[in-house]
C-alpha positions, 0 to 999 in steps of 0.5 A, a space after each residue: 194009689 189010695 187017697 190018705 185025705 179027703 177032698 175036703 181036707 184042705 177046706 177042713 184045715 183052712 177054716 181049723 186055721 181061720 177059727 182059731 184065729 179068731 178064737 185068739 182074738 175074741 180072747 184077746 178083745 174079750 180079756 182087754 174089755 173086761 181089765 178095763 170094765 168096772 166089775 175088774 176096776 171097781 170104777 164108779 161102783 158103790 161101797 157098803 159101809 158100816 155108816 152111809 157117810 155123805 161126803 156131798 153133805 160134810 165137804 160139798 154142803 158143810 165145807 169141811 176140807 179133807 186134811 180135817 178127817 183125814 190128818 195124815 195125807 200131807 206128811 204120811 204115805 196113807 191118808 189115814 181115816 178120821 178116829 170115833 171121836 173126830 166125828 163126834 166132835 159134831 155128832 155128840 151135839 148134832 143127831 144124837 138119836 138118828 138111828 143111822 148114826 148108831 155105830 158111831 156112838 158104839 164105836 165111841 163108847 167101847 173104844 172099837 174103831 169103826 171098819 170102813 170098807 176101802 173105796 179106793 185101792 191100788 196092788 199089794 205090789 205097788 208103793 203109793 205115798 200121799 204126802 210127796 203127791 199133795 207136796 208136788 201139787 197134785 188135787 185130791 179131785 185129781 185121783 179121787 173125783 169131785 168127792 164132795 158131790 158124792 152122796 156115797 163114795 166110790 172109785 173115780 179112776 180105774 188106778 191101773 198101771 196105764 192110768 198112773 203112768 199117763 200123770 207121771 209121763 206128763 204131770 204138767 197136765 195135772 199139777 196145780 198149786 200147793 194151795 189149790 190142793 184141797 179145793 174141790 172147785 178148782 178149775 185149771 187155767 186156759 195155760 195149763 201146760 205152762 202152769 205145769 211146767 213151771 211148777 215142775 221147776 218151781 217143786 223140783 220135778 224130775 220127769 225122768 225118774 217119775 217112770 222108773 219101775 222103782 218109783 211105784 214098784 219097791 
């Protein structure tokens, strides 16, 4: 009777099994490493701008606070960018002639706003609104970074779905009172949990809603 498979047939079909199975989980592990990595999440990277601002300089040097440029963060869903002329509320008296300001006086003079290049974003997908999480205690430092030591700004938190979600499933952690909000030199207390669950009651927190799809997803 004549023989349809090899000896080796089975070694031959083991080891097709064993292969792709690792194939599977390379592809898996190597899928995992990269949603997580910089080059996906823009963490930690550098942006071009059109004017190399120095938050180091303006909030950690000069103490400007962030409502001052960004006007909007406490009552709107955007932040908002500081216009031309909240610049040169400085610059029309201070470096006049630094070459590197120049596309701040252009901008002044033609009425064209400036375009900065987004540092820090989240999906077309998701609802994001600043002024309910400046109102409910939540630091700028918080999802920004320490921004007044940034010589050039960049992405502090990957802003994935896992990242939100580990604030919003345990907010005590984080929360911090309305007027530390803005303070970059914030440290938290030693009881930080009972500090956060205080202010959970204190600014009517509901944690079961803080996970509904609705809340970031509408």
């Amino acid at each position: 009777m004549r023989q349809i498979f090899s000896p080796g047939a089975n070694a031959i079909a083991k080891g097709s099994i064993i292969g792709l199975v690792l194939l599977v989980l390379l592809i898996a592990g190597g899928s995992y490493v990269l949603i997580r990595s910089s080059w996906w999440t823009g963490q930690d990277v550098t942006i071009n701008q059109p004017v190399m601002f120095s938050h180091q300089h303006h909030v950690g040097g000069l103490g400007i606070q962030c409502q001052y440029c960004h006007t909007s963060v406490t009552k709107d869903a955007t932040a908002g960018m500081p216009p031309t002329h909240t610049c040169m509320t400085c610059h029309s008296q201070l470096y006049t002639d630094q070459p590197a300001l120049e596309p701040v006086r252009q901008s002044y003079a033609t009425g064209q706003p400036i375009q900065w290049n987004r540092v820090t974003n989240v999906g077309d997908f998701v609802f994001f609104n600043h002024s309910i999480h400046v109102q409910k205690g939540v630091g700028c430092a918080t999802c920004h970074g320490q921004v007044d030591q940034m010589p050039l700004t960049y992405k502090a938190e990957p802003m994935d779905m896992g990242w939100c979600l580990n604030c919003h499933q345990n907010p005590e952690r984080y929360l911090r009172p309305r007027e530390e909000v803005f303070n970059m030199e914030y440290q938290p207390p030693a009881d930080q949990i009972a500090l956060g669950q205080r202010l959970l009651k204190e600014y009517n927190i509901d944690k079961t809603r803080l996970t509904n799809c609705y809340v970031c997803h509408r």
